[in-house]
Every structure is written in C-alpha cells, then in structure tokens.
C-alpha positions as protocol buffer text, in pm:
chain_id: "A"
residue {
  index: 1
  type: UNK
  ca { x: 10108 y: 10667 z: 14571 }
}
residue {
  index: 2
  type: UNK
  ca { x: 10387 y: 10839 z: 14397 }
}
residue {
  index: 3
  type: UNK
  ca { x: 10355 y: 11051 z: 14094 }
}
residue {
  index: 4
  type: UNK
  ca { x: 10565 y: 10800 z: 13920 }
}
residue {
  index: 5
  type: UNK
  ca { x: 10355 y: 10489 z: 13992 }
}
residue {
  index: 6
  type: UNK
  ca { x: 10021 y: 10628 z: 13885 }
}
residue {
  index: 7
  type: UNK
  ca { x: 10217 y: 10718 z: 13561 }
}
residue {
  index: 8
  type: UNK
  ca { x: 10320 y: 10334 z: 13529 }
}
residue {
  index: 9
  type: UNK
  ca { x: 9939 y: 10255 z: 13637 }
}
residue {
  index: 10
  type: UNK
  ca { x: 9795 y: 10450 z: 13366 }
}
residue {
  index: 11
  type: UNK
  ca { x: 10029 y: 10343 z: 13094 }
}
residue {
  index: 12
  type: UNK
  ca { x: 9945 y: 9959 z: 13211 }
}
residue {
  index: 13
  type: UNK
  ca { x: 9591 y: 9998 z: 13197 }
}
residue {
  index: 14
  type: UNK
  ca { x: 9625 y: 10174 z: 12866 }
}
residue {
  index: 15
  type: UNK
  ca { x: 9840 y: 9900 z: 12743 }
}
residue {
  index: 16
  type: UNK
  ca { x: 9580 y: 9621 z: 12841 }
}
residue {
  index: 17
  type: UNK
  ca { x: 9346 y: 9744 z: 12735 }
}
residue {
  index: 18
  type: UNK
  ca { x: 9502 y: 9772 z: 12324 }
}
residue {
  index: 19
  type: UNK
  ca { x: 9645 y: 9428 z: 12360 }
}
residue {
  index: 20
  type: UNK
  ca { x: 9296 y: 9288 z: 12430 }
}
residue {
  index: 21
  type: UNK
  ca { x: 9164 y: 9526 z: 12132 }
}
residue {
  index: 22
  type: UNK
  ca { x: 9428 y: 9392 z: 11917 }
}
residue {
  index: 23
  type: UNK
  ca { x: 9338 y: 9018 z: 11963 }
}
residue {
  index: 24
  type: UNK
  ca { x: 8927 y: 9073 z: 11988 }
}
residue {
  index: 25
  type: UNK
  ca { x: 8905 y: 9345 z: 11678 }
}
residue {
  index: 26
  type: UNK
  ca { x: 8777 y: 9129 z: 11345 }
}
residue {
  index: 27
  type: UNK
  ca { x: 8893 y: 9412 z: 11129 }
}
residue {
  index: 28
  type: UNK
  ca { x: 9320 y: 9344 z: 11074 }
}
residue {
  index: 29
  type: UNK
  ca { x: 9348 y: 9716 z: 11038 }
}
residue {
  index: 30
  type: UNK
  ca { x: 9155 y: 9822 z: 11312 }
}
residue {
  index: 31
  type: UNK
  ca { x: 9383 y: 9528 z: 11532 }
}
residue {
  index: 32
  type: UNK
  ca { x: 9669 y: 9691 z: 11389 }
}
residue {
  index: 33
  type: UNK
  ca { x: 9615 y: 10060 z: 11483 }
}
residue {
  index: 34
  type: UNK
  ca { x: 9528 y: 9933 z: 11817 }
}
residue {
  index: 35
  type: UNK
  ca { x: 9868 y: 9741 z: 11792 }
}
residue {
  index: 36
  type: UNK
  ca { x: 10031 y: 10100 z: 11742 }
}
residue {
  index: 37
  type: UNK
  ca { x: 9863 y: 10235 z: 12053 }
}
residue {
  index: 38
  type: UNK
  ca { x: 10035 y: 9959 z: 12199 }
}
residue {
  index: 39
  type: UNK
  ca { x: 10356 y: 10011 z: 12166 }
}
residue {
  index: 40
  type: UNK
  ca { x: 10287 y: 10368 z: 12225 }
}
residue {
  index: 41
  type: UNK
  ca { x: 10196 y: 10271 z: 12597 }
}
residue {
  index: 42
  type: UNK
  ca { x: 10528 y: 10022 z: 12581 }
}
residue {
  index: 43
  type: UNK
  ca { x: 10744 y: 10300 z: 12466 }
}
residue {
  index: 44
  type: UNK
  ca { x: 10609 y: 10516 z: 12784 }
}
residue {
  index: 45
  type: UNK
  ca { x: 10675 y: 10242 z: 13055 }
}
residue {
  index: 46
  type: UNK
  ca { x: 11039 y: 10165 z: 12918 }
}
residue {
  index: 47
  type: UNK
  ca { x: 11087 y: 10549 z: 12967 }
}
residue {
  index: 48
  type: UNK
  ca { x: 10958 y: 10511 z: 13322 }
}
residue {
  index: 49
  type: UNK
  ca { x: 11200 y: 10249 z: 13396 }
}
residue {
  index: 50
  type: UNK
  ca { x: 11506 y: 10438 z: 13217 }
}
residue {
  index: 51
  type: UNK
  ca { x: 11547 y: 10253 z: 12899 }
}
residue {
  index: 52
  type: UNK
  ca { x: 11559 y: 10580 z: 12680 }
}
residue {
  index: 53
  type: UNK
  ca { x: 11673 y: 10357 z: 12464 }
}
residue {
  index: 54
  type: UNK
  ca { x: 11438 y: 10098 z: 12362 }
}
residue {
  index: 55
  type: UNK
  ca { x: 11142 y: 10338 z: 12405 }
}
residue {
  index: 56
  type: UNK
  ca { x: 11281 y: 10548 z: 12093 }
}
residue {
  index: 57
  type: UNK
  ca { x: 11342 y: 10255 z: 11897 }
}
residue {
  index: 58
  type: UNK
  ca { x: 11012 y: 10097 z: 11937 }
}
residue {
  index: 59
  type: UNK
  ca { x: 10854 y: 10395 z: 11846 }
}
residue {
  index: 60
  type: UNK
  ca { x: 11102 y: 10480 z: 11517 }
}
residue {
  index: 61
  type: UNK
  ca { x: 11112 y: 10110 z: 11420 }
}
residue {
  index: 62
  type: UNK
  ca { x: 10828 y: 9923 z: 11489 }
}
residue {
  index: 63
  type: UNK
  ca { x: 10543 y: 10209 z: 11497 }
}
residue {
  index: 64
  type: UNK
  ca { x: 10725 y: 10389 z: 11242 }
}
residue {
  index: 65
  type: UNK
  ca { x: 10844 y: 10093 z: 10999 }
}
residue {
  index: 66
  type: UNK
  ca { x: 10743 y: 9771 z: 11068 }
}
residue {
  index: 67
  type: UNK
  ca { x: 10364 y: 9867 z: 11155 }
}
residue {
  index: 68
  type: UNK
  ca { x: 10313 y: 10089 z: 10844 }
}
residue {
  index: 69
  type: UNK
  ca { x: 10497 y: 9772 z: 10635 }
}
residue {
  index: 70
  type: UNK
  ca { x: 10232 y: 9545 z: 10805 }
}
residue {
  index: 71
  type: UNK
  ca { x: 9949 y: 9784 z: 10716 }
}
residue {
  index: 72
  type: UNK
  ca { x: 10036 y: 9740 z: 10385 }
}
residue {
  index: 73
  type: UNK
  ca { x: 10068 y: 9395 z: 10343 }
}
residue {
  index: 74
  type: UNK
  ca { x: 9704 y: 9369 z: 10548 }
}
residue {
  index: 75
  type: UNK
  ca { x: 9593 y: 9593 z: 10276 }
}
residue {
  index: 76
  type: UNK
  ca { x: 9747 y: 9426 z: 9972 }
}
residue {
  index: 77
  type: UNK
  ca { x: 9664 y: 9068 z: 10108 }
}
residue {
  index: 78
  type: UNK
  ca { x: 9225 y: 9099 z: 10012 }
}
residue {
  index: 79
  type: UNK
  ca { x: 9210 y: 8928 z: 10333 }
}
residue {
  index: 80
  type: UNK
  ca { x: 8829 y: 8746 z: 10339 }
}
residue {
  index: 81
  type: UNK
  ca { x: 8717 y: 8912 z: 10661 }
}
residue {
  index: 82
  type: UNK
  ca { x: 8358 y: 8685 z: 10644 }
}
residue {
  index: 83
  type: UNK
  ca { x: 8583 y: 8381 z: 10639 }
}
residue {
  index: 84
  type: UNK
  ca { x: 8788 y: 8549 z: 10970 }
}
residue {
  index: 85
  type: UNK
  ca { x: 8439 y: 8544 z: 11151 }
}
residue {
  index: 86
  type: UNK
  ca { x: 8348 y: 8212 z: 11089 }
}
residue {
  index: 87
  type: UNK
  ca { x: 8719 y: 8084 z: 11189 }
}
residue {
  index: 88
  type: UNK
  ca { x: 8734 y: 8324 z: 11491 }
}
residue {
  index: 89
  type: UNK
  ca { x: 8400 y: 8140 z: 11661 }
}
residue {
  index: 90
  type: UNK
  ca { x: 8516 y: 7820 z: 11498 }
}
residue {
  index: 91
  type: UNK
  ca { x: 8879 y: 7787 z: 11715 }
}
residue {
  index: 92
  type: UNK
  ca { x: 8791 y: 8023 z: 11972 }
}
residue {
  index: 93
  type: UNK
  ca { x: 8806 y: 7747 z: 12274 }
}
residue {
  index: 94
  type: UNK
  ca { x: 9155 y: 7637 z: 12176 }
}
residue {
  index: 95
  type: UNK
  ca { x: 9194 y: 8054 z: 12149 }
}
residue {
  index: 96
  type: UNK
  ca { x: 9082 y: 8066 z: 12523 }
}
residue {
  index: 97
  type: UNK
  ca { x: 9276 y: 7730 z: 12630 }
}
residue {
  index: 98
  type: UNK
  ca { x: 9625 y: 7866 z: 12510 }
}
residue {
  index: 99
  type: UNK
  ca { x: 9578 y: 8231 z: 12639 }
}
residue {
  index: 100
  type: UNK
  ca { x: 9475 y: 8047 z: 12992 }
}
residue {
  index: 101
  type: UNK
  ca { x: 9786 y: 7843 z: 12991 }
}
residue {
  index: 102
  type: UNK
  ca { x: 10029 y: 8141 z: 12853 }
}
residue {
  index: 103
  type: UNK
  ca { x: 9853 y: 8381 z: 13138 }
}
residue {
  index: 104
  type: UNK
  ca { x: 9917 y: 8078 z: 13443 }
}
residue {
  index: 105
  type: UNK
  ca { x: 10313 y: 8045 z: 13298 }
}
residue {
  index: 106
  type: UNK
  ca { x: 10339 y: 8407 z: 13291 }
}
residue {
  index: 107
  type: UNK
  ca { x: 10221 y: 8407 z: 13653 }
}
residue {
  index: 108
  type: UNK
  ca { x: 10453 y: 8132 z: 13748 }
}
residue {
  index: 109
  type: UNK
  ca { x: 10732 y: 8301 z: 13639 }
}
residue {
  index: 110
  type: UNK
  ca { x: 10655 y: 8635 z: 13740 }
}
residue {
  index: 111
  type: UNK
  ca { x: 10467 y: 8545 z: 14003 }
}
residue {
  index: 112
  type: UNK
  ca { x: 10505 y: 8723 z: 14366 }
}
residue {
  index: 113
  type: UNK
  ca { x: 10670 y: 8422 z: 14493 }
}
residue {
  index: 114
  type: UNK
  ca { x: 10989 y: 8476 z: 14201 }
}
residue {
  index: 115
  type: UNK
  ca { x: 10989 y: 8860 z: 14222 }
}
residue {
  index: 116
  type: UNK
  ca { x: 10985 y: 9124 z: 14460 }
}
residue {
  index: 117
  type: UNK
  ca { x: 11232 y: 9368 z: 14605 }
}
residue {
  index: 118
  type: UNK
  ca { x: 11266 y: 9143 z: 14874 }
}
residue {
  index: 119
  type: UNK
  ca { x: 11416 y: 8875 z: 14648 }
}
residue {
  index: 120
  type: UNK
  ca { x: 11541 y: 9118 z: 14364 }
}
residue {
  index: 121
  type: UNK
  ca { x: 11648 y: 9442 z: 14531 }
}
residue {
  index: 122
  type: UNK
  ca { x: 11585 y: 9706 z: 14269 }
}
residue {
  index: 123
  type: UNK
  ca { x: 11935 y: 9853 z: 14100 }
}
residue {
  index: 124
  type: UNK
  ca { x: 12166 y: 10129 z: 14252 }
}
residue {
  index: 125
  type: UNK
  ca { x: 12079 y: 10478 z: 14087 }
}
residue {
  index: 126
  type: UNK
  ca { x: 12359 y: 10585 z: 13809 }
}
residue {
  index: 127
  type: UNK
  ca { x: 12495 y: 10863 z: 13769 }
}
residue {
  index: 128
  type: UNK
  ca { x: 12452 y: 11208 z: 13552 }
}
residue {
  index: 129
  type: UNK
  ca { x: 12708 y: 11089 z: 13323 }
}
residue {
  index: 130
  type: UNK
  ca { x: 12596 y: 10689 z: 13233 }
}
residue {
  index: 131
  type: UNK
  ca { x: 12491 y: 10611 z: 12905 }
}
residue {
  index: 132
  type: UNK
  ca { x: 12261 y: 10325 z: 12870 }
}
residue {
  index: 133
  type: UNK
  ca { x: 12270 y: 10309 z: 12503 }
}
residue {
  index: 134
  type: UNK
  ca { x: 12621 y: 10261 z: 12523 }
}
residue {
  index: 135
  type: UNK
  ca { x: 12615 y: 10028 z: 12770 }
}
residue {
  index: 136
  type: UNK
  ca { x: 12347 y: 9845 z: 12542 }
}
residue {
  index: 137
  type: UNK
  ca { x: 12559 y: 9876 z: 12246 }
}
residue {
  index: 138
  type: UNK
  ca { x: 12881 y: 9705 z: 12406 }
}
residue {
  index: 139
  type: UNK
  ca { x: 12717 y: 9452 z: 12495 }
}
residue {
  index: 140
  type: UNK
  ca { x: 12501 y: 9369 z: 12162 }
}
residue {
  index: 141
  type: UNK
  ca { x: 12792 y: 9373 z: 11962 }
}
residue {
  index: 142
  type: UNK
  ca { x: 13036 y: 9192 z: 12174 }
}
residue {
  index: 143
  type: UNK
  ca { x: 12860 y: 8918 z: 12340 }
}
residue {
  index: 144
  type: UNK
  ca { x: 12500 y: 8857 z: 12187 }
}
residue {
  index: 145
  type: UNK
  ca { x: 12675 y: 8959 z: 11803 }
}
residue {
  index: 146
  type: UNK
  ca { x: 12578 y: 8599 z: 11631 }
}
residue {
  index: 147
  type: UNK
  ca { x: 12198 y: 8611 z: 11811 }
}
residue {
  index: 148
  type: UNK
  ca { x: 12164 y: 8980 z: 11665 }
}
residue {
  index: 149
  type: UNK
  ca { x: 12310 y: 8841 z: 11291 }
}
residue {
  index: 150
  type: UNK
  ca { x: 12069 y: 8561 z: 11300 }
}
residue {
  index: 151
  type: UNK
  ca { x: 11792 y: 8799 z: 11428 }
}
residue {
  index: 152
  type: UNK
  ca { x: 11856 y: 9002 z: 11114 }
}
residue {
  index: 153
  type: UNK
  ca { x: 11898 y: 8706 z: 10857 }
}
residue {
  index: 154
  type: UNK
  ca { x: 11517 y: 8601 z: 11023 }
}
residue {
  index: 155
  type: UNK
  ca { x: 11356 y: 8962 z: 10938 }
}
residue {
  index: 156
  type: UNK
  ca { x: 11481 y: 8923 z: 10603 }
}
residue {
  index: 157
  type: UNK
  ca { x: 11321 y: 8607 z: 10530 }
}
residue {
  index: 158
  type: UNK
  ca { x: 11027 y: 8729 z: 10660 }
}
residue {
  index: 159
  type: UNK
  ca { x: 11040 y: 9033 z: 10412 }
}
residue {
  index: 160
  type: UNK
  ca { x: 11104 y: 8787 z: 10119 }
}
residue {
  index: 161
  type: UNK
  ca { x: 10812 y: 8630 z: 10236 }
}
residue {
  index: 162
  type: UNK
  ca { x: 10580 y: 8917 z: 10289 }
}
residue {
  index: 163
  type: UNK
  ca { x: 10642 y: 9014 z: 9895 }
}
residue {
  index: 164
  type: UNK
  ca { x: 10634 y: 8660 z: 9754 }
}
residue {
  index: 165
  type: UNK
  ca { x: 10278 y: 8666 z: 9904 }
}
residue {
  index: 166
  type: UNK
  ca { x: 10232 y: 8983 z: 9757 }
}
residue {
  index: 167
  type: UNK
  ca { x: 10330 y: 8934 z: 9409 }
}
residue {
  index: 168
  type: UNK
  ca { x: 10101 y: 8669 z: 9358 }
}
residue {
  index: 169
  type: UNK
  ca { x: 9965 y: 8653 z: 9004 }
}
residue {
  index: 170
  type: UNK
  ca { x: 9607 y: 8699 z: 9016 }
}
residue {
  index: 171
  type: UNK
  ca { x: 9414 y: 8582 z: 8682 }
}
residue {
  index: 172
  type: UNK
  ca { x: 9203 y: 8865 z: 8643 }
}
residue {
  index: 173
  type: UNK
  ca { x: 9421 y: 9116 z: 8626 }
}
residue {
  index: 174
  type: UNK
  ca { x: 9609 y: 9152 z: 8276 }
}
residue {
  index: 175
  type: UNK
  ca { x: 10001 y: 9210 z: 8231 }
}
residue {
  index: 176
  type: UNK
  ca { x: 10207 y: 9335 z: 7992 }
}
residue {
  index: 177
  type: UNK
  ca { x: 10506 y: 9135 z: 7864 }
}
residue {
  index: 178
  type: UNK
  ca { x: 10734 y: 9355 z: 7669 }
}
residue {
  index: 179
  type: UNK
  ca { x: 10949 y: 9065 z: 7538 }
}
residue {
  index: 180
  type: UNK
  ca { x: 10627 y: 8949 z: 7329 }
}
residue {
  index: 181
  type: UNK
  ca { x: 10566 y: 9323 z: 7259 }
}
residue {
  index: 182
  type: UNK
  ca { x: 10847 y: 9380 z: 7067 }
}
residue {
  index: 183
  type: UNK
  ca { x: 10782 y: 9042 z: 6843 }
}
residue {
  index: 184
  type: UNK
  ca { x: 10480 y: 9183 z: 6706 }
}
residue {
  index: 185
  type: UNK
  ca { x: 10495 y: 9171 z: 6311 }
}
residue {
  index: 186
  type: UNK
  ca { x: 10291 y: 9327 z: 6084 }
}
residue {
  index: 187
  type: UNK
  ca { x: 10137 y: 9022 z: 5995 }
}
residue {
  index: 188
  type: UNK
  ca { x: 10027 y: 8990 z: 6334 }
}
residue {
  index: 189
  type: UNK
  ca { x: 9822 y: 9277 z: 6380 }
}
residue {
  index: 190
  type: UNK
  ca { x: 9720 y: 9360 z: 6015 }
}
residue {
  index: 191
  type: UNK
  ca { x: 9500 y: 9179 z: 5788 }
}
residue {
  index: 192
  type: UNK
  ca { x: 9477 y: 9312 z: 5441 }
}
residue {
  index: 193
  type: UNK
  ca { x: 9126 y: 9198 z: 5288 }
}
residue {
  index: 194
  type: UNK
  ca { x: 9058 y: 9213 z: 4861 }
}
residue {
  index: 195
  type: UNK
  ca { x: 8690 y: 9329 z: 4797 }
}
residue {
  index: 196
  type: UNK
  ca { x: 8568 y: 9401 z: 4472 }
}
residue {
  index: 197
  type: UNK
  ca { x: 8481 y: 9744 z: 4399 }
}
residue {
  index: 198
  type: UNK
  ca { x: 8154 y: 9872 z: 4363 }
}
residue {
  index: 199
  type: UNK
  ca { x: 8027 y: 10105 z: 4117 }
}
C-alpha cells in the first residue's frame, strides 16, 4: 500500500464517519460542526486527486461562508430540539428505507461492475505547467454559463428565504415604530389634573 492510498483511506474513514455524525447528532449545531469536519476530509481527498481547485473553495466557501451562515440561522431559528426527538423516532423507518435505497443506487452506479481501471483507465499525468483552475474556468464560463447563472439565482432565493424566516415577528418581543414616535402630542403623554389646594 502506497503512501498515497493510506492518505485517501484515512481521509475516507474520517469522512464517514462525520457524515454519519451529521445525520445521527440531535443537536443541529453539534450536526453542523460535524458537517465542517466534513468537508474538511472532502477538501483533503480532492487534493489527493489534484483538484487544487475545488479543495480551496470548499474550504473558503462552504466551511468558511455558507457553514458559519447556517450556524446562524440554526441559532436564530429557537429550533424545539424535544419536538426533533420525538419526530426523529417517529419517521425513522422511512429515514432507514430511503438511505437503503440511495446506498443500493449509489452502488449501482458506482458499482465495480461500472468502474474500474479496467473499464475507465485512469488519466495521462499533466504536465509542470497545466492549470486546472483554468481549465475549470474555460469551461464554466463557456459551456455550463446558463447552469452556473441559474445556480446563483437558486442561492439567492434561498438567502431571501433564510431571512424571511428570520425576521419573523415574534409577539413577545416589543418594537419601536418611529413613524408613531414622532406623532406623539403633548396631549398624548400629559395629563394636567385641577386639585384644590390644601391649607
């Protein structure tokens, strides 16, 4: 076993083993640092198979942006975790029957039978001076240019929704409304009372 495999191994198992913690945690926050470690694992098997690339900009974007955004909104939402319990025993046979069926498609598709070097020879070496992001870049913005627009109009609904569940009005909290603030008359706030005087 090369150097370079038991790398890949140990990233893999790593990587397992934080997706599983991800789904089982019933604390969102605790799922979602274990999400982090994640792509952490990710980032270091797309630099084992040469996509500099990608492995940056999962780490910058997604551990860096889109997790800390999502910690946030976890944070923000007063999610009921008691009510998460009850739900997570509640549907967890349809939980099991869909992760079954994803795990026999995944097989199925990447199955021995479909891949191997054998069938997919692995790809000539390049050279000192190839670029990948480059390469990645020409061919984002020529031919996949409308998928990456819509991919973009997509996130941004999604952040439109992430702050309209946010900004929720919540009835025990009290807000100020300047437009009625500067109405205010004297009247309003002052109440001038005639008592007889007492010796």
């Amino acid at each position: 076993m090369t150097f370079e495999k038991f790398v890949f191994y140990i990233f893999a198992a790593i990587l397992v083993f934080a997706a599983s913690m991800v789904i089982t945690r019933r604390n969102p926050v605790h799922s979602a640092l274990f999400l982090v470690l994640a792509f952490f694992s990710s980032a270091g098997i797309w630099l084992l198979a040469e996509a500099e690339f990608l492995a940056i900009v999962l780490i910058l974007v997604y551990v860096g942006a889109v997790m800390v955004l999502f910690l946030f909104v976890v944070m923000m939402l007063d999610i009921d975790l008691a009510t998460l319990r009850a739900g997570f025993i509640k549907y967890m046979p349809v939980g099991a029957l869909v992760a079954l069926v994803m795990a026999i498609e995944m097989f199925m598709v990447v199955g021995p039978a479909n891949f191997g070097l054998d069938k997919m020879p692995a790809p000539a070496a390049q050279g000192p001076g190839y670029n990948n992001t480059e390469e990645l870049g020409n061919v984002l913005y020529t031919v996949y240019m409308y998928p990456f627009e819509i991919a973009a109009v997509i996130l941004l609904v999604g952040i439109i929704a992430a702050i309209g569940l946010t900004m929720r009005k919540r009835p025990e909290t009290k807000y100020q409304d300047p437009s009625q603030q500067v109405k205010v008359k004297k009247a309003d706030r002052l109440r001038v009372v005639k008592m007889d005087a007492e010796d």
